[in-house]
Structure formats: C-alpha cells, structure tokens
N, C-alpha and C positions, 0 to 999 in steps of 0.2 A: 504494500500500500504506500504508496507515493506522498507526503505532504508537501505543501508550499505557502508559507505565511505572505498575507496578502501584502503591496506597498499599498502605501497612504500618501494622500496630496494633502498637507494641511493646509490648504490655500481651499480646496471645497472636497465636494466625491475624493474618498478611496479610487487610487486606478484602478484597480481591479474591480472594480463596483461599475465604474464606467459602461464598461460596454457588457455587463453581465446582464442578461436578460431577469433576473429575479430582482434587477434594480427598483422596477415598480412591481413587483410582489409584493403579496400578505404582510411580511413583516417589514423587509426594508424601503416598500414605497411609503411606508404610514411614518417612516422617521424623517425627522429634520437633519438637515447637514452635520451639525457635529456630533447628534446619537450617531451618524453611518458613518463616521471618524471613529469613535470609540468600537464600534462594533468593529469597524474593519482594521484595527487595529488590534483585536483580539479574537480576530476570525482564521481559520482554518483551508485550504481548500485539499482536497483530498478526493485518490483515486480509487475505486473501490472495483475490486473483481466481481464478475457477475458469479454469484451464489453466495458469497461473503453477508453475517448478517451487521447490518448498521448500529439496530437497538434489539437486544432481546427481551422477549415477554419476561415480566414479572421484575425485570432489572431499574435500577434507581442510577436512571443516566444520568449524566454530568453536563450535556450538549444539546442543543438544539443543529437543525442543516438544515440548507436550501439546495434541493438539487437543479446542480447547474447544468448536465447529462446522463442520457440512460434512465432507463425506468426502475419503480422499486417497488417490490410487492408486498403489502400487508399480509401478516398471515397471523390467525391462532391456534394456536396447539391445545388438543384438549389432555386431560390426565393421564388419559391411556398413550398419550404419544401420538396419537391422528392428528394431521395438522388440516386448517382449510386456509384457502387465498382467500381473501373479505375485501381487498380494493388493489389497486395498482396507482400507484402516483408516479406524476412526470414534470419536468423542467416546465415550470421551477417551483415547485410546490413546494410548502415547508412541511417538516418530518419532525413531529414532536407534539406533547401534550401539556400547555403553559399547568404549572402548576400542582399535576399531577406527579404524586410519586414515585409511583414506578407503571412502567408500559401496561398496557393492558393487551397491545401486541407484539409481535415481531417485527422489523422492517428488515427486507433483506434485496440486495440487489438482484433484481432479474436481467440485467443486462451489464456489462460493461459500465463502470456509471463514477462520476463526478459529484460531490458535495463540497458545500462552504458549511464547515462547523463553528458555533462560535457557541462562549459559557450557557450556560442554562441560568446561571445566579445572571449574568447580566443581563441579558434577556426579559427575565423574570421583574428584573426592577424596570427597566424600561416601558414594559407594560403596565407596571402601578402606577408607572408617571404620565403615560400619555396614551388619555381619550382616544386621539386617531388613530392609536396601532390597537386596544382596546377594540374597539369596531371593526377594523379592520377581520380581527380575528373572530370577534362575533361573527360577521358577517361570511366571514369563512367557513367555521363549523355549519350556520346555517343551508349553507351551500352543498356539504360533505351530507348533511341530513337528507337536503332535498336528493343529491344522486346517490344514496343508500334505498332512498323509498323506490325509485325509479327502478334500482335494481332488485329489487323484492320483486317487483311487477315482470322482470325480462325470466327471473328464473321460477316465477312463480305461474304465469299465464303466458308465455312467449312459447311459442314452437320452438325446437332445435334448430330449424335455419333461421328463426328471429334469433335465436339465442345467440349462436355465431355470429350472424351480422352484426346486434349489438355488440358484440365482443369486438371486433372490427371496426366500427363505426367509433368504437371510445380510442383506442388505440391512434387510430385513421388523424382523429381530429388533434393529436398532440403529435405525430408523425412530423419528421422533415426527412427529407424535404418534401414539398409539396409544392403546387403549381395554383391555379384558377383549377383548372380541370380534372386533372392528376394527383396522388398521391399513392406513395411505396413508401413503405416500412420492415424493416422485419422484427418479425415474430416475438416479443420480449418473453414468451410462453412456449416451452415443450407443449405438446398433443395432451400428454396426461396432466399437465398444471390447466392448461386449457380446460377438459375432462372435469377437473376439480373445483375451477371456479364456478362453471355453467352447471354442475351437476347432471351431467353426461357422462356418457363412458367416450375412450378412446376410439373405439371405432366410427359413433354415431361422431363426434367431430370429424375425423379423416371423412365418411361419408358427406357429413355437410359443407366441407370444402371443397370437396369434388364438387356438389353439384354444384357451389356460385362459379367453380370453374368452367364449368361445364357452361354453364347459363350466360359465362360473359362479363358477371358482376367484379368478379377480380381475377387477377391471373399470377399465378403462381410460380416462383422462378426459385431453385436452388432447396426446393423444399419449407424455406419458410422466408422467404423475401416475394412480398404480396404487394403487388399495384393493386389500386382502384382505379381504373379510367374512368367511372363517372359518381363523384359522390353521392349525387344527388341520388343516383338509384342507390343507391347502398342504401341513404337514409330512409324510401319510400317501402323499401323492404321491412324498416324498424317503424315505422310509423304509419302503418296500414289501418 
C-alpha cells in the first residue's frame, strides 16, 4: 500500500485538493479554505489493492476517506461467517460513520482503488463547528436512505434482467469514461459477488448477461469490460 502526504498552498486550496474531484464532495465542498488547509495538511492519500479491506466491521477506526479511484464495497458478515454486499461506493464518496464507534460494516476495495484519509478526531470537530458540513452530511445519509429503499424495491419486485440492469445502470452512471452516448466500465464484481448482491445464483446472472448481449443493450468484451451504446435503453429497461 502506497502513501503520499498531501502538499499544501497556504496562500488558499491544498494542491492536491485542487484538481481532486471530491473537492466539492460531502465533506470537503461544505469546508471553508482554511478547514481544507488543516485537513489537507493532515490528510493521507493512499493506494489500496482490490480485495484489501479499508475499515472492518465491528473495529473503532481512527480515519475517515474520500475515495479518489476505484470502487469499494460494503459488506456484513453475519456470526456464522456469511458475508453479504449491502452497497458499493464510488469516486468520490466519503467512507465512514461521523461519530459512531465502531463500523457497523466492512468497507473493502472491489477494484484497484485510491483514498485521501484524514483523523477521524478532526473530522469529528469540524462537524460540531460547522452547520454546512453538518447538512451536508445530513443530506447525505438522506440520500444513502432514499437509494437503500430503491434497492429493496430492485431485489424485492424487479425481475432478474431488471435486476442486472439495475446493477449496470448504478455502476454505468459512476463509470469513466463515458461519452453523451456511450459508456464502458469494467466489472468492479466477480459473477458470484454479482450473484450475492442481486440475490441470484451465478448462473441466472451469466444467463442475464447473455441475453442484454444478445438483445444489443450492452456488449461484452474480455469477459467483464461492458459498453452500453445507448443509456437511455438500459434505463427504460429499469424503469418500465
């Protein structure tokens, strides 16, 4: 795992802040110039291997992250050792629970992936001093509610090929590159983590990929590097 502590411009923005896309993120668009000098002056960025876990369930982390690349999947482990996927987050979402303490899941990298870590105690005061990162996160969590209820709905009343597309369609839209018309990603999911999130078996996925293949709606290259040539049908598939 790779670190690199951020420079700072004390003249305004961390450089490294600059052209970071989680610049207007959750936590560091809600801050004023010199919170985002102290934070990035005591921030982190770091390389994370895909399967490597970030935070594990039940631990009393130290950190908060924003990830800068690569996707990362939530997951919980029940007693007996079963584990399920319950979300996926992507650049540049923040990874963490203000004031909780200790996880209540796991976060682990599903791909290749990039984070800016920075304390959890400073973090933690930041938010008791300022209303707009306060809201911010409100209005975050709110967010994370509404696309939990949404996902009740895809694995609760969706067919297996809504259920892929959905699965697709969420991926799709956090994808680069991407074009007006176009979009290719790959896969941040094996078949059987697929399988596990959708509450499918492995085959009935393999089969539902054949047939948007089949049908035109995506096309499949190397095994898990998937274009959509046309969004819009992908969506019309999920929103029928």
């Amino acid at each position: 795992m790779d670190v690199a502590r951020s420079k700072v411009s004390y003249a305004g923005t961390p450089v490294a802040c600059a052209s970071c896309q989680a610049r207007h993120g959750v936590v560091c668009g809600a801050l004023w110039s010199g919170q985002l000098r102290e934070l990035g002056r005591q921030s982190l960025r770091r390389t994370v291997d895909a399967g490597s876990e970030i935070i594990a369930q039940g631990s009393e982390s130290s950190f908060y992250s924003n990830i800068m690349r690569g996707v990362v999947k939530l997951c919980k482990v029940m007693p007996d050792g079963r584990q399920q996927i319950v979300g996926l987050q992507f650049a540049p979402d923040f990874v963490g629970r203000p004031f909780v303490p200790e996880s209540m899941l796991s976060a682990q990298a599903a791909t290749d992936a990039e984070i800016c870590v920075f304390p959890r105690d400073l973090l933690d005061r930041m938010i008791s001093e300022t209303p707009k990162l306060q809201r911010s996160l409100h209005d975050q969590a709110l967010k994370e509610l509404d696309a939990a209820r949404e996902w009740m709905l895809t694995l609760g009343r969706r067919t297996a090929e809504e259920k892929v597309a959905s699965l697709l369609h969420l991926i799709a839209t956090h994808a680069e590159p991407q074009t007006a018309t176009t979009t290719s990603f790959d896969l941040p999911l094996s078949r059987a983590e697929i399988a596990d999130f959708l509450g499918l078996t492995i085959e009935t996925v393999s089969r539902q990929l054949t047939k948007l293949r089949k049908s035109g709606v995506i096309r499949i290259e190397n095994f898990r590097h998937i274009i959509v040539p046309d969004m819009d049908e992908l969506e019309r598939m999920i929103s029928a």
